[in-house]
N, C-alpha and C positions, 0 to 999 in steps of 0.2 A: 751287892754293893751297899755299903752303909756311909750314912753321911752323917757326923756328930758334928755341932755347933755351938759353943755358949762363946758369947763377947759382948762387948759394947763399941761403939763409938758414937763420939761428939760431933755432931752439925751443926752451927751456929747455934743457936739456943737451944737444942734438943741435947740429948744421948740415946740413941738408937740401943737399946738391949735384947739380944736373945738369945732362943736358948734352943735347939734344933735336933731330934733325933729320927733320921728315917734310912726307909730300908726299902728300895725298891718300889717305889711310891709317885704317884703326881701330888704335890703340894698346891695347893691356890693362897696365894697371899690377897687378902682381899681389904682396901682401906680409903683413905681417901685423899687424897691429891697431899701433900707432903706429909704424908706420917712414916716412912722409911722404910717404902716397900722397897725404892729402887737402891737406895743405900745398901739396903739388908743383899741382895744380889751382888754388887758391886762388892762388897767386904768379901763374900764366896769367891768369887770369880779371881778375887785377889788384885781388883783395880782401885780397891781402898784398902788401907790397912785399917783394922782394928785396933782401938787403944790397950783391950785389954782382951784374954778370953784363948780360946785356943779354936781351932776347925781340924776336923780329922776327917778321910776319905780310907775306908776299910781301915784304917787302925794306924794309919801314917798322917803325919802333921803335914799340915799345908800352912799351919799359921800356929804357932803358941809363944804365946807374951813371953812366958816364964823361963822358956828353953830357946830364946829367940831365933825362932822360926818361921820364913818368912820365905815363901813358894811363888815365884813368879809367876802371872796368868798362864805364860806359854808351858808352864812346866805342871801346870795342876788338873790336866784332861777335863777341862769343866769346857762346856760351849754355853756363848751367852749367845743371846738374840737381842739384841738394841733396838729400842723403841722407832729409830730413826734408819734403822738395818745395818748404817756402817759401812755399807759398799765403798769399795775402794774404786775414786769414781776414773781412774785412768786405767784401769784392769777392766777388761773385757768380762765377759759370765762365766765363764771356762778358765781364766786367771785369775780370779776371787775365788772359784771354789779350790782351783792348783794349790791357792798362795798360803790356804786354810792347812797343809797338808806338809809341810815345811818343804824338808829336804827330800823328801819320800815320795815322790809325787806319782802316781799309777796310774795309768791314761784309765783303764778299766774302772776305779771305782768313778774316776771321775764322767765318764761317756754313764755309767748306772748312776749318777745323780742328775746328770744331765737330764735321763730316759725319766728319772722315778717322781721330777719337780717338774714333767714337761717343756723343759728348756732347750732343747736340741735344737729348736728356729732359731732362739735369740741368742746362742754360746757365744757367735762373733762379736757380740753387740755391747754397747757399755748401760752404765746404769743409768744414764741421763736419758736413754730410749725405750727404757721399761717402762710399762707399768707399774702402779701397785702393786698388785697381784705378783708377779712377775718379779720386781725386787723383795718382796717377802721368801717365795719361791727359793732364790739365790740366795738368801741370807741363811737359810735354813740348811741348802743344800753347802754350803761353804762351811756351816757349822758342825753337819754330821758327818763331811768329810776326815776331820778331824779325829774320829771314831772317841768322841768325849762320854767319860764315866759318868757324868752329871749335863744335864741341859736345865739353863736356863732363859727362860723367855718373860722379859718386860715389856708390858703391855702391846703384845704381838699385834694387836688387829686396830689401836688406837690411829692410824696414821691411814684407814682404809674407810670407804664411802660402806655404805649399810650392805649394798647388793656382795662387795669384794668379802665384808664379814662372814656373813655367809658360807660363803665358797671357803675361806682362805681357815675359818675356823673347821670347816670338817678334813682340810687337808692336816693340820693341826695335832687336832684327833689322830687321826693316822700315825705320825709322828709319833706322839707319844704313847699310842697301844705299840707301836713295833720297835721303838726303845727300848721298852721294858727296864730300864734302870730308876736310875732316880730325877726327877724333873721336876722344874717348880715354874710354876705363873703365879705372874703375879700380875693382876686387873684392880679397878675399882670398880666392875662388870661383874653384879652376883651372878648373873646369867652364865655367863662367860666360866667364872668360877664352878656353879652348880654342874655344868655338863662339862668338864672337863677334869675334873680332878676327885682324887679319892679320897684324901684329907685336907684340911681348911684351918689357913690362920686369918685372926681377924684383929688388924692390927688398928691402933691407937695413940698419937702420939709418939711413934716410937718403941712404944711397948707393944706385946703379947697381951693382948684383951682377954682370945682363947684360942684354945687346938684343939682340933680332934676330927674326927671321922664327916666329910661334907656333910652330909645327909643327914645327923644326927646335928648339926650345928645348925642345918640352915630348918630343919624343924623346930628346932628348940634354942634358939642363941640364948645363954646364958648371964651376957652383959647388955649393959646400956649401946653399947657403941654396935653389940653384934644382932641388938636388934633395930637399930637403928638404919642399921646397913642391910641388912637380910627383909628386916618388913616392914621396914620405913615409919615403923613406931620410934617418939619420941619419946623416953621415959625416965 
């Protein structure tokens, strides 16, 4: 599965630019509270449009300016995970992951998402009686229901107390070792970022600061901004 990306788009005083080629990968978007991590997801996902630029998914348009093409969320197999999870809060756990699935609905994957997010006690239950833990669980399970080419996840673990991080990031992990496609987080948690992902943006304003290989960036960040964010040098 490949995932091509160049675009922009405009947020109030910014222009969000980038420029995106992966294959099979965990990305970590890594930056700081409005520089357009969550944008840069939302343009993928197809819940913002971009002004300009194209997105390809194996070699087919989901979005180009130039040939106006222009792929609805539900038509782009991408799952997102929202910072806030989304639950649909008059759906039950067992009707969010169904509703995830459209018209297709398969009591079997659904009772193995149920089994794989340990939500079997709480399936009849709604989201206002979860936990934490518990509506991550579900948002998750409702997303890979959807059997999505790309996952994406915006700051999955920010809306969770220290002890649920923990837990809720080695389930995480999990996730995206048995994905194996293409996946991106995005945190302002280098932590978070270092042990979870294979390559690392470090963004800026807006901009691509740099890319490249986690572990080669967070040894050696290249700019001001990524050693700023990586070793808390200011330079």
């Amino acid at each position: 599965m490949r995932l091509q990306a160049e675009f922009t788009k405009k947020v109030k005083t910014e222009t969000i630019e980038i420029s995106l080629d992966l294959e099979n990968e965990v990305l970590g978007i890594l930056g700081r509270s409005g520089c357009g991590k969550s944008v840069t997801l939302r343009c993928l996902a197809g819940i913002l449009r971009p002004d300009r630029g194209r997105i390809l998914l194996d070699g087919k348009a989901l979005f180009d300016s130039g040939g106006k093409v222009w792929k609805k969320p539900q038509e782009r197999k991408i799952g997102y995970l929202f910072q806030n999870y989304a639950l649909f809060p008059n759906m039950t756990v067992r009707e969010n992951i169904a509703f995830a699935m459209g018209g297709k609905k398969d009591a079997k994957v659904i009772r193995d998402m149920l089994e794989r997010f340990y939500l079997e006690e709480v399936a009849e239950q709604y989201p206002s009686l979860l936990s934490g833990g518990q509506q991550q669980r579900t948002a998750m399970a409702r997303m890979l229901a959807a059997r999505p080419s790309v996952i994406l996840l915006d700051e999955p673990f920010s809306a969770l107390d220290s002890f649920l991080r923990q837990e809720m990031e080695r389930e995480v992990r999990d996730v995206l070792e048995s994905f194996g496609g293409i996946s991106i987080l995005v945190s302002h948690n280098k932590e978070e970022i270092f042990r979870l992902t294979q390559k690392c943006m470090v963004m800026e304003a807006g901009h691509m600061a740099e890319l490249g290989e986690t572990k080669q960036i967070f040894a050696d960040p290249q700019t001001a901004e990524g050693k700023l964010l990586i070793q808390g040098v200011s330079v």
